[in-house]
C-alpha positions as CSV (number, residue, x, y, z in Angstrom):
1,X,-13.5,0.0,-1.9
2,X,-10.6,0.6,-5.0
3,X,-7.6,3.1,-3.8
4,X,-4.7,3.7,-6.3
5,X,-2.1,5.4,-4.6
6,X,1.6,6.7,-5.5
7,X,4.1,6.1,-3.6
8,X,6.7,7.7,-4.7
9,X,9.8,6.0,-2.9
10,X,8.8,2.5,-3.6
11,X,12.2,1.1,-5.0
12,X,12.2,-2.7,-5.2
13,X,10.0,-5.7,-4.8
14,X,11.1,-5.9,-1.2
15,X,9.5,-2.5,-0.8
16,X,6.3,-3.7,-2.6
17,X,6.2,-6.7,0.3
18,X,6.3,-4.5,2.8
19,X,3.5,-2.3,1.6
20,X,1.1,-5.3,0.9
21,X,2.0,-6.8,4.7
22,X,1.5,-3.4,6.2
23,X,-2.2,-3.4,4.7
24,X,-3.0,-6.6,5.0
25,X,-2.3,-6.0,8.7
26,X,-5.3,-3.4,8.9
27,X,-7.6,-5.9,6.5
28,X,-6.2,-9.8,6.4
29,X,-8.4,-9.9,3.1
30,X,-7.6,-6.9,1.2
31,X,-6.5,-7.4,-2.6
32,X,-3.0,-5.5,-3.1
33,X,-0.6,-5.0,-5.8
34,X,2.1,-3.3,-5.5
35,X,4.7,-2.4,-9.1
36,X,7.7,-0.5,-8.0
37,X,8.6,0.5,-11.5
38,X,5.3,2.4,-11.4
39,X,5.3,3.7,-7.8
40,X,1.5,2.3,-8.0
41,X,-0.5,0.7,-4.9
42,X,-4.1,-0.9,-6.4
43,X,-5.7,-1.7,-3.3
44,X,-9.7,-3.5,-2.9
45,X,-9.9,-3.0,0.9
46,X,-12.9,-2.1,3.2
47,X,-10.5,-0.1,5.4
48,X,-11.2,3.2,5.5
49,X,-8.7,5.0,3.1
50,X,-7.2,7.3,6.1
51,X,-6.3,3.9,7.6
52,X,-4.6,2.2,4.8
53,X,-2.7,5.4,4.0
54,X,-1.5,5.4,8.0
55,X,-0.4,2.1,7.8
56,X,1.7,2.3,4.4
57,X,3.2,5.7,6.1
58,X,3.8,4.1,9.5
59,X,6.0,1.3,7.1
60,X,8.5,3.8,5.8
61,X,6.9,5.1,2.9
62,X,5.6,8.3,1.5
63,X,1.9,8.3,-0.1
64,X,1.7,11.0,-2.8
């Protein structure tokens, strides 16, 4: 399943590790890319998208 989500305070490429480790710790094989000059997520997961949004939020950051 493709999600594309904002995240609004995604400032650096340290942020953009931490969102790909925080969903690749609900789904080890999950494609992620994370751009913190667009405040875009592209995520091909089979997690359900309630999950992956838990998992960015329960890392520090805010899913718009």
């Amino acid at each position: 399943m493709a999600l594309q989500f904002t995240v609004p305070n995604m400032a650096c490429s340290a942020c953009s590790d931490t969102i790909i480790q925080a969903v690749k710790a609900i789904d080890p094989n999950a494609q992620v890319k994370a751009d913190p000059k667009t405040k875009l997520v592209d995520i091909e997961t089979q997690a359900a998208e309630a999950d992956v949004k838990q998992a960015i939020t329960i890392a520090g950051y805010t899913v718009a």
